[in-house]
N, C-alpha and C positions, 0 to 999 in steps of 0.2 A: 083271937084269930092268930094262928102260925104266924111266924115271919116267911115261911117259903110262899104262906100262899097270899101274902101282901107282897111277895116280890115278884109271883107270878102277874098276880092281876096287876103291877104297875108295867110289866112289859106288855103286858095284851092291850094296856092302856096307850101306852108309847106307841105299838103298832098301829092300832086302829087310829089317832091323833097324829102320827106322820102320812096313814095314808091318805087323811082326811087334808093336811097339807097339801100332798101330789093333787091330789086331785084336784085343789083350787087350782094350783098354778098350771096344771095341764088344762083346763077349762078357762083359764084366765089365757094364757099362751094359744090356745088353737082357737077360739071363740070370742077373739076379745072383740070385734068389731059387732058382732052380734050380741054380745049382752049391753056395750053401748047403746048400741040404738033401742033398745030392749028398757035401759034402765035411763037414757036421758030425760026424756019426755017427765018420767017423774023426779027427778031430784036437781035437773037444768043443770048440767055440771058437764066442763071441758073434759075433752079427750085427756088433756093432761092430769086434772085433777082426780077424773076416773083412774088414772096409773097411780098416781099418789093414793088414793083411797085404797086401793087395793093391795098396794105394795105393804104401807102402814098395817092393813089387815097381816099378811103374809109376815110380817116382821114381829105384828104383836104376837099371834098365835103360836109361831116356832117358839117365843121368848117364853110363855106358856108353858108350852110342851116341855122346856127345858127345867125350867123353874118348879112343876107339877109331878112331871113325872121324870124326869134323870137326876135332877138330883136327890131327889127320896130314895130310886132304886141304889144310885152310886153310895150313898148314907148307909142304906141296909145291907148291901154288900161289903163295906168294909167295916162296917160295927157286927158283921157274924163272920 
């Protein structure tokens, strides 16, 4: 496979896996009360540890994203 078109698909991948990001944290920030109550009943879990749960998501995921696909694209851009 090319390297332009393993550098293409790592941005299409960046994009779609940042927007995949926004979208928790806009759904986490506008709806957080309603996925509480949504998700207490099954997991028995404080308001606060629901924010930790969810931050810890939000923190591993980016670290992901970064790890996955930036530094692979930033590799293949300075090795061509």
């Amino acid at each position: 496979m090319p390297l332009a078109t393993v550098k293409i698909a790592l941005l299409w991948c960046l994009a779609f896996n940042y927007a995949v990001l926004l979208l928790w944290f806009i759904v986490i920030t506008v709806a957080h009360d309603l996925l509480y109550r949504i998700s207490a009943p099954w997991f028995r879990v404080s308001t606060q540890a629901f924010d930790a749960i969810n931050y810890g998501g939000l923190v591993a995921y980016k670290s992901f994203i970064l790890f996955f696909n930036v530094v692979p694209y930033v590799a293949l851009v300075v090795a061509t």
